[in-house]
Structure formats: C-alpha cells, structure tokens
KEDORO-128941 format. One record per residue: x, y, z of N, C-alpha, C in turn; residue number from 1. Coordinates in pm, whole numbers, plus 50000, padded with zeros to 5 digits. Example, Ala and Ser with C-alpha at 12.3 -4.5 7.8 and 13.67 -1.06 7.14 Angstrom:
<sites>
(site (51319,49431,50780),(51230,49550,50780),(51320,49670,50780),1);
(site (51285,49775,50708),(51367,49894,50714),(51290,50003,50787),2);
</sites>
This chain:
<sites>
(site (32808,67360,50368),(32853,67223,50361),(32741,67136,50305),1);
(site (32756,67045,50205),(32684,66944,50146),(32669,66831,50225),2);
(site (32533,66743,50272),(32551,66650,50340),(32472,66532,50259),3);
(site (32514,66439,50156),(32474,66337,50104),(32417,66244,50211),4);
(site (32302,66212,50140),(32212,66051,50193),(32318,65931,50203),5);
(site (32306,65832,50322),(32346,65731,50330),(32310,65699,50235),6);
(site (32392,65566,50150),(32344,65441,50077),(32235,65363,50073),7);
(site (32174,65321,50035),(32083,65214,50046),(32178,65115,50026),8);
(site (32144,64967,50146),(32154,64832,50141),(32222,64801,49979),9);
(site (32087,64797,49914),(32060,64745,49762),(32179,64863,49660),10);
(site (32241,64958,49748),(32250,65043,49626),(32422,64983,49675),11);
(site (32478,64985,49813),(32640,64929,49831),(32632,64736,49799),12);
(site (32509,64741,49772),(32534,64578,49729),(32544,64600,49558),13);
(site (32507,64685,49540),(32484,64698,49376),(32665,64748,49332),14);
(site (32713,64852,49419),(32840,64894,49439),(32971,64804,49385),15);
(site (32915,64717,49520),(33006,64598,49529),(33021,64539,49431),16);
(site (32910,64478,49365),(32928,64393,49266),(32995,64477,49129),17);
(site (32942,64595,49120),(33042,64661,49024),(33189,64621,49016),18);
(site (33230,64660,49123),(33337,64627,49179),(33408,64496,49137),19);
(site (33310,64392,49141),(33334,64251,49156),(33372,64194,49014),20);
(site (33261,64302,48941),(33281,64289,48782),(33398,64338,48771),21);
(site (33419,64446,48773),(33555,64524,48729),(33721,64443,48805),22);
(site (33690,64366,48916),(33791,64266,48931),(33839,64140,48826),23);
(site (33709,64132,48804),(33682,63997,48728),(33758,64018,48606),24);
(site (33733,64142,48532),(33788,64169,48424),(33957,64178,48423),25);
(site (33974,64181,48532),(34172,64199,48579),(34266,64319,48517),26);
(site (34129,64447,48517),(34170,64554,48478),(34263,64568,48640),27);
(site (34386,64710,48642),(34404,64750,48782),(34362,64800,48875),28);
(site (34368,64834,48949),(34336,64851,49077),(34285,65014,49032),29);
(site (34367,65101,49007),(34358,65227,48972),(34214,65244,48865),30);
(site (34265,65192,48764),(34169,65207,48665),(34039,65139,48717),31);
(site (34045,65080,48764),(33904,64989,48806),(33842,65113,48904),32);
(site (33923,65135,49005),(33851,65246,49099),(33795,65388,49040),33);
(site (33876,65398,48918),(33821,65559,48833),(33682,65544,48760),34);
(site (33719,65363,48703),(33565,65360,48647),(33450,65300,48722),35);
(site (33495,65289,48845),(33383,65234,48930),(33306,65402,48994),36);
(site (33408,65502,48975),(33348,65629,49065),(33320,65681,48952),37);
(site (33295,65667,48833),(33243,65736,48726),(33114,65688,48741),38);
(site (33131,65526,48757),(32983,65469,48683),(32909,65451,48834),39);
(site (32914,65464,48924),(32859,65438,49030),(32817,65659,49093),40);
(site (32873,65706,49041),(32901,65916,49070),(32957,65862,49220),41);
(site (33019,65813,49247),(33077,65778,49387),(33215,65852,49424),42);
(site (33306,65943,49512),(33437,65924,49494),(33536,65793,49421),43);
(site (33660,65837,49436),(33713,65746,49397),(33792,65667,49509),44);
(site (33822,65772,49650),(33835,65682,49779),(33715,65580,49824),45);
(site (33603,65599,49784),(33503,65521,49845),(33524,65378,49704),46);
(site (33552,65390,49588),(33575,65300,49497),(33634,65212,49501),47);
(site (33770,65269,49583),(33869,65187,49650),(33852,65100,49755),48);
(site (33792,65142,49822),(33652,65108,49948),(33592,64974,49904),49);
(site (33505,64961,49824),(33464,64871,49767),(33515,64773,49692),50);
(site (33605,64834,49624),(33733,64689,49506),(33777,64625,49613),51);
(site (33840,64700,49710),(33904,64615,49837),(33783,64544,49926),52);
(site (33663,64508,49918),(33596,64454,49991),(33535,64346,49887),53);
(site (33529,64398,49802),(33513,64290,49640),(33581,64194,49602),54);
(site (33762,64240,49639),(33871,64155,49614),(33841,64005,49703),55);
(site (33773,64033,49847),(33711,63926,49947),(33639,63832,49908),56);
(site (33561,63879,49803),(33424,63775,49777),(33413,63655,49674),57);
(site (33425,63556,49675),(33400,63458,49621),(33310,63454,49504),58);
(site (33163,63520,49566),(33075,63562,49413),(33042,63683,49423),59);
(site (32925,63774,49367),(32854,63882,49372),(32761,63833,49500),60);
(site (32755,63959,49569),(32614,63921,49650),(32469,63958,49612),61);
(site (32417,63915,49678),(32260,63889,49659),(32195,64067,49675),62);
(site (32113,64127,49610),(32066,64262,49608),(31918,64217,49636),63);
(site (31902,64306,49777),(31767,64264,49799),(31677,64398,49776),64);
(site (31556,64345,49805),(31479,64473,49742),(31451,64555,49874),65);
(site (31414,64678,49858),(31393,64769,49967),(31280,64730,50060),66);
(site (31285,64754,50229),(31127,64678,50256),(31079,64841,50285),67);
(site (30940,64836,50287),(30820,64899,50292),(30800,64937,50413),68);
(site (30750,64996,50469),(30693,65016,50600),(30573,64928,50565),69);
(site (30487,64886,50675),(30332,64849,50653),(30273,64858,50764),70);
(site (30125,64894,50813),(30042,64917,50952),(29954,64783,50947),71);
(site (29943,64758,51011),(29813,64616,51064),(29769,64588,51202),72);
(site (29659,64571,51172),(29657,64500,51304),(29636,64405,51380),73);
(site (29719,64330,51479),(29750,64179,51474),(29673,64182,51616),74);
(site (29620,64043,51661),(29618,64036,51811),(29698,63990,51909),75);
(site (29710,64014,52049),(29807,64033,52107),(29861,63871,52132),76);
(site (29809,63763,52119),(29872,63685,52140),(29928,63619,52047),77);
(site (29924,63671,51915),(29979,63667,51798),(30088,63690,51784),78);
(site (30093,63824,51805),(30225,63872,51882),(30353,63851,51956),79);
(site (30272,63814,52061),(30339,63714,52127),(30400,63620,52087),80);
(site (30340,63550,52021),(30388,63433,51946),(30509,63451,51822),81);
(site (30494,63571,51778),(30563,63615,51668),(30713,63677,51744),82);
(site (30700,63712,51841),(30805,63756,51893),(30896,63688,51965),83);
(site (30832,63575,52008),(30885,63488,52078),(30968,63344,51955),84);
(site (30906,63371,51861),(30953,63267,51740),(31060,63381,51725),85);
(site (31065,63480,51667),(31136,63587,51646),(31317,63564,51690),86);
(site (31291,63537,51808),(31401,63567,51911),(31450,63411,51907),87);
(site (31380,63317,51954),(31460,63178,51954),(31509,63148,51802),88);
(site (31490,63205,51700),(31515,63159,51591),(31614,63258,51509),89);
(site (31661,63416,51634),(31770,63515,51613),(31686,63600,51475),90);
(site (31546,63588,51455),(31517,63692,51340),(31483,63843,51389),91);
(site (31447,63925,51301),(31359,64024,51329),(31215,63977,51285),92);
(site (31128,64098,51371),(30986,64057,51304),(30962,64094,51234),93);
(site (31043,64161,51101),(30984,64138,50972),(31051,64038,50869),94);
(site (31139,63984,50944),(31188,63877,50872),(31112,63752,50847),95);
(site (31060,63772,51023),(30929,63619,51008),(30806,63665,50952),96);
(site (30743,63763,50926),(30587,63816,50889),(30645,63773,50715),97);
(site (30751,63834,50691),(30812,63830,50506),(30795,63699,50470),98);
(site (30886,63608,50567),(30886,63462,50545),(30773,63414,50507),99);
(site (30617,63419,50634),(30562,63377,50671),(30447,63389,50493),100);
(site (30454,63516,50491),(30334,63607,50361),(30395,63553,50293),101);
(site (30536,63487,50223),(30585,63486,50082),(30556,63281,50082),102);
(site (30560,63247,50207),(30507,63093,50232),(30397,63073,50155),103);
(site (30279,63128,50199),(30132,63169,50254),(30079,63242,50081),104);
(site (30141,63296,50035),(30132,63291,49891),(30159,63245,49784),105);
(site (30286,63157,49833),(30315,63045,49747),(30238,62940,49710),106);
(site (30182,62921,49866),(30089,62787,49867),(29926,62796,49814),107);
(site (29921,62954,49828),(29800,62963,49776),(29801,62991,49621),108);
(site (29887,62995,49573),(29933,63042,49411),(29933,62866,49366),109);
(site (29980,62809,49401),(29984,62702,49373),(29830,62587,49346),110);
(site (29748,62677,49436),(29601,62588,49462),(29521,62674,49371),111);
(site (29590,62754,49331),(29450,62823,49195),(29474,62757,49093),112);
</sites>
C-alpha cells in the first residue's frame, strides 16, 4: 500500500486557488476538475473537493510561506510575558515572536 504526505498549508491554498481560477473561467464543473487533477497530479475526487470549496470564496486566498523551526534562548520572564500576551490576544507563540521580528525589522530597515 502507498501512503502519500499530507499537503502543505501553502500547497491546498495553492490548490484552491487553482480551482478559483478554473471557476472564474466558467469552464464546467467536470472539465475544471480533470484539469485541476492534471495540473495540480491530484485525484480527480479530491479536485472536486476543492472546486466545491472554491465555488465559496469571494477571492483567492492568501498563500503563506512555510514556517521554520528555530532554537533560542529567551529568559524566563520573557516568556512569561510572551505567553501571557499570547493567550489574551488568542495567538500562538509564533505568531507573536513573527509579528514581533517582522515589526523590529521594519523599523530598523527604515533607520538605515
């Protein structure tokens, strides 16, 4: 038995929007799903999968980029602090460290 890798995020957002294109164009339903599992190597039940979740969307969605693992080391009341912003504000903690670094380089890109 063959057991294929989940998707990546970026790769069923990339999917979708295929999808979204091939709506747009007001080819059918059929044909849209044959050339979405050609051009995507996807089945063509999972194609269907997607046109029908495509047919939903208003625009294309946003394709984000893959995150990284990364090691550091922070101090503990840093931490603290990060986790506790974390939670009253419903993020994960790499949502706020991402936020925080892409802030924090903006502002310093700006002062060179």
């Amino acid at each position: 038995m063959c057991h294929m890798a989940r998707s990546t995020q970026a790769q069923k957002a990339q999917r979708l929007n295929g999808a979204y294109r091939l709506l747009e164009r007001q080819m059918s339903i059929a044909e849209a799903a044959a050339l979405l599992s050609h051009e995507e190597a996807i089945s063509v039940r999972h194609a269907y999968r997607y046109l029908k979740t495509a047919a939903k969307l208003k625009q294309p969605v946003a394709i984000s980029e893959p995150a990284l693992p990364i090691t550091f080391k922070i101090r503990s009341d840093a931490i603290r602090a990060l986790r506790t912003y974390a939670e009253t504000h419903d993020l994960t903690l790499s949502e706020v460290v991402t936020r925080a670094i892409m802030q924090f380089v903006a502002r310093v890109r700006r002062h060179v």
